[in-house]
N, C-alpha and C positions, 0 to 999 in steps of 0.2 A: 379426604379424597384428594386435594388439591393443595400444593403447596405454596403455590401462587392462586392471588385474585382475577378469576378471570374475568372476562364479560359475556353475561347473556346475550344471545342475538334472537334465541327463540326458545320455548319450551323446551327442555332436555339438551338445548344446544349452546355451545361455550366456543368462545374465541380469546387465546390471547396473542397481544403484539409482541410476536416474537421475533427473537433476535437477531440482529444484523449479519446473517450467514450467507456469505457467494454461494454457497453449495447448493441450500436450501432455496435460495430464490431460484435458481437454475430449474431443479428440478420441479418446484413448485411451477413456474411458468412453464415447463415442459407439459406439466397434465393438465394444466389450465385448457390446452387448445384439443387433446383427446382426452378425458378421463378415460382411468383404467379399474377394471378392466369393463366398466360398463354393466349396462343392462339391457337386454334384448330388447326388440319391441315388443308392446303388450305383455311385457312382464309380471308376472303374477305372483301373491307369493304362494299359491301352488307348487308351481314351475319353479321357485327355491328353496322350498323343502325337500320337494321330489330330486332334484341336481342333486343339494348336500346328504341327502339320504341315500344316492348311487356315488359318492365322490368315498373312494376307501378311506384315505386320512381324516375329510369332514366328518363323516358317521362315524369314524372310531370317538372324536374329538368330542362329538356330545355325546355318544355311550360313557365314555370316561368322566364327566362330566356327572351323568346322573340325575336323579331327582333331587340333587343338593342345591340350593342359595349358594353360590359363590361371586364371587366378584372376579369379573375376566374384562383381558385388557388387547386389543389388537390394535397391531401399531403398524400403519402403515394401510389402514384400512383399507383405501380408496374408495372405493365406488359402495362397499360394507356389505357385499352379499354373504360374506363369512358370517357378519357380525348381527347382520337381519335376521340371518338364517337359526342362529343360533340364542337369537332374543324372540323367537317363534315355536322352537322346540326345547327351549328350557327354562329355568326358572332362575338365574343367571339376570347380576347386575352386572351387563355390557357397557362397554364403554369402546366406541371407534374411533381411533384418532388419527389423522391426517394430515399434512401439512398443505392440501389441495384444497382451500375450500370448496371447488367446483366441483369436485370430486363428492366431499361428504354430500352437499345440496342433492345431490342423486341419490344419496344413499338416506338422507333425513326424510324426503319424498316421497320414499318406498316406504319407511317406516311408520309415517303422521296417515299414509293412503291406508295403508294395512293394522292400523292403531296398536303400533307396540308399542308399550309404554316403557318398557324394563331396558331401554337401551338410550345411552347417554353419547353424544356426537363434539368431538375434541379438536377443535381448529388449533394446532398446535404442531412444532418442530421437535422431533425426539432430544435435541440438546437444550430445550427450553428448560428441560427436567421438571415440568408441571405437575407433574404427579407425588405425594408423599412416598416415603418410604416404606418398603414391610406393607405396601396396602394388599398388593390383587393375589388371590389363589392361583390365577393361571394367567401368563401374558402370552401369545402366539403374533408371531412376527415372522411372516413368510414373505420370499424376494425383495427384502425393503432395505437393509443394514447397509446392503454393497451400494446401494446409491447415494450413502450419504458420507459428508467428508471423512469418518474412520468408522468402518465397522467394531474395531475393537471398542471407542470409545461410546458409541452410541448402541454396544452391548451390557457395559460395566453400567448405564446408566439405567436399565432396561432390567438387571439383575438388582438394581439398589430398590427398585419401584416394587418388585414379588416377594411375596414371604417369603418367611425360612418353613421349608418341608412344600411348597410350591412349585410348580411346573412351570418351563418356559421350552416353548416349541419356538425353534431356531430356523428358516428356509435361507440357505446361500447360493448363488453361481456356485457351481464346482470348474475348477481351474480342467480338468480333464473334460469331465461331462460336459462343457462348455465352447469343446473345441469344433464341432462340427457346424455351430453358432456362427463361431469367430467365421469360422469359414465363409458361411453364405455372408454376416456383416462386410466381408473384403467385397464379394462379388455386388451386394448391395452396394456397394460405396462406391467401388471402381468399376466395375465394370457391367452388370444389368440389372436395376431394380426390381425388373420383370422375372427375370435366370432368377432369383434369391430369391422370390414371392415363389415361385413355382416349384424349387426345392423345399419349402418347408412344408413340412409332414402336417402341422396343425392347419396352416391356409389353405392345406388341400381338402380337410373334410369337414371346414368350417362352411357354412351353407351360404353362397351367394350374397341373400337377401341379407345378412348380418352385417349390413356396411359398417356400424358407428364401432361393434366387436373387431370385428376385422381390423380397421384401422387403427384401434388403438391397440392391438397384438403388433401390427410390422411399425408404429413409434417406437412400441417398450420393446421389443429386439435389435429393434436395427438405428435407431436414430436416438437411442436418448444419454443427455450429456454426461454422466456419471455411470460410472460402471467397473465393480472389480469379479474378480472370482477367488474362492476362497479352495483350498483343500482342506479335510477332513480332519490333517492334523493339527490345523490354524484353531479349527474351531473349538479342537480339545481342548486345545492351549488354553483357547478365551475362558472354557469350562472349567478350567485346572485355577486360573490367577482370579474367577471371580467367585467359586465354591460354591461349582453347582456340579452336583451328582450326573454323570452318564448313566441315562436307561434307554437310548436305544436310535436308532438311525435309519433312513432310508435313503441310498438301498443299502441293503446288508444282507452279508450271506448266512446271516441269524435271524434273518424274517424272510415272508412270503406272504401272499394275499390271504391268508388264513392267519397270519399271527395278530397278538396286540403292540401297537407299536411304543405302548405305554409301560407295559411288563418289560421288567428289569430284562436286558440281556446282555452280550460280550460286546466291547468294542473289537476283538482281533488284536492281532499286536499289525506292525506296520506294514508288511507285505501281503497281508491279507484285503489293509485299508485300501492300498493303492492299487490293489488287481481289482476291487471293486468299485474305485474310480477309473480303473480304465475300462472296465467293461462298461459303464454306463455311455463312452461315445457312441454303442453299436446298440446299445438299445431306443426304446422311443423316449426315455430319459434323453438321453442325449442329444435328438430329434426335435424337440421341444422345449428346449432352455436350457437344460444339464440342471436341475434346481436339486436339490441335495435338501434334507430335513434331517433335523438334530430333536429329539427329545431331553432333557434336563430338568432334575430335582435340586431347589436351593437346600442345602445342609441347618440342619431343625437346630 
């Protein structure tokens, strides 16, 4: 499991001292004061089945999953309603790993409340490379790469951890999808915190009483210290130099709410990629982060 000695702090939960990174403290003392992306009040895990059982990508993610024993790795966990979620409806040795401590303590909480046992809590920095090689059948890592000092390097080390013939679900800023963001960030910055809050499409049908949610959605868009955006063909790249299979992306004009986003399908050649990055500013994609997902098979 571990290529490093960690230390225990509680049942199922490991800490190590990791390494001296400006990027990593930044951002770690960034979620220190809102974790993200939280948990409602009176959270149940009802209410996070039922979410990840109406959320398209999550219920594809444990249909494809199955009734198998596998070993799955979220990086980047935060607050781990992924990874709760999924240590509740499968049979799945999870593992969530965070570099927020404050962050997992919310998410170990929900889990000791709800007594799931099949899920393991990882105080750790993705450049720590704490984890063995060739271990996990599936690692998923959504909006977390761009905020750390290279995406490309804290992918190569994220592809050394998953088997060969294994999945790894990828989530980036898209450089296009991302522009309408940028946009309110200026207005945020310069000119009305109020004007930016009031344009965004998610603060608007997020419900009042969601303070702790609320606040920590306008940190992680508008105020936090690290931030790139990627295009579509960056992330080939990364797939291409670390030999991992494309099967398939969102969005694409080879899917729709009806497909699997797991089944092999076409990347496009490049004028197709980039009309499907620009169409995502005008959607609610682009309304809402511009977050772009990659699916990838490591080569057996």
């Amino acid at each position: 499991m571990f290529k490093l000695k960690p230390k225990l702090l509680k049942k199922n939960y490991y800490t190590f001292s990791y390494s001296d990174d400006i990027t990593a403290e930044k951002v770690s003392d960034f979620y220190k004061i809102k974790p993200f992306p939280h948990y409602e009040n009176a959270e149940e895990l009802d209410s996070i089945v039922s979410k990840g059982d109406k959320n398209f990508f999550i219920k594809q993610l444990k249909d494809f999953i199955g009734d198998k024993r596998k070993t799955f790795l979220e990086v980047g966990a935060g607050t781990c309603q992924v990874s709760n979620y999924l240590a509740a409806t499968t049979f799945c040795d999870i593992y969530a790993c965070d570099l927020t401590k404050d962050s997992l303590d919310l998410g170990y909480k929900f889990a000791e409340k709800n007594k799931l046992e099949n899920i393991k809590f990882i105080h750790s920095d993705i450049f720590d490379d704490v984890f063995q090689d060739n271990y996990f059948d599936m690692i998923y890592c959504s909006g977390v790469l761009h905020h750390t000092k290279s995406t490309e390097k804290s992918f190569k080390i994220l592809c050394n951890n998953l088997k060969p013939g294994g999945y790894i679900v990828v989530g980036l800023y898209n450089k296009f999808g991302r522009l309408r963001t940028n946009f309110r960030q200026f207005v945020f910055k310069f000119i009305s915190k109020k004007i930016a809050i009031f344009l965004d499409p998610y603060l608007r049908k997020l419900k009042v009483e969601n303070y702790d949610k609320r606040e920590s959605w306008i940190r992680d868009q508008y105020m936090h210290p690290v931030e790139r955006s990627h295009s579509y063909d960056e992330l080939l790249k990364m797939f291409e130099e670390n030999k991992i299979n494309f099967i398939n992306s969102y969005p694409s004009k080879f899917i729709n709410n009806e497909s699997n986003i797991y089944k092999k399908s076409e990347k496009g050649n490049y004028f197709e990629r980039l009309f499907e990055q620009l169409w995502m500013i005008f959607t609610s994609l682009g309304g809402e982060g511009g977050l772009f997902l990659f699916v990838g098979k490591k080569n057996d």
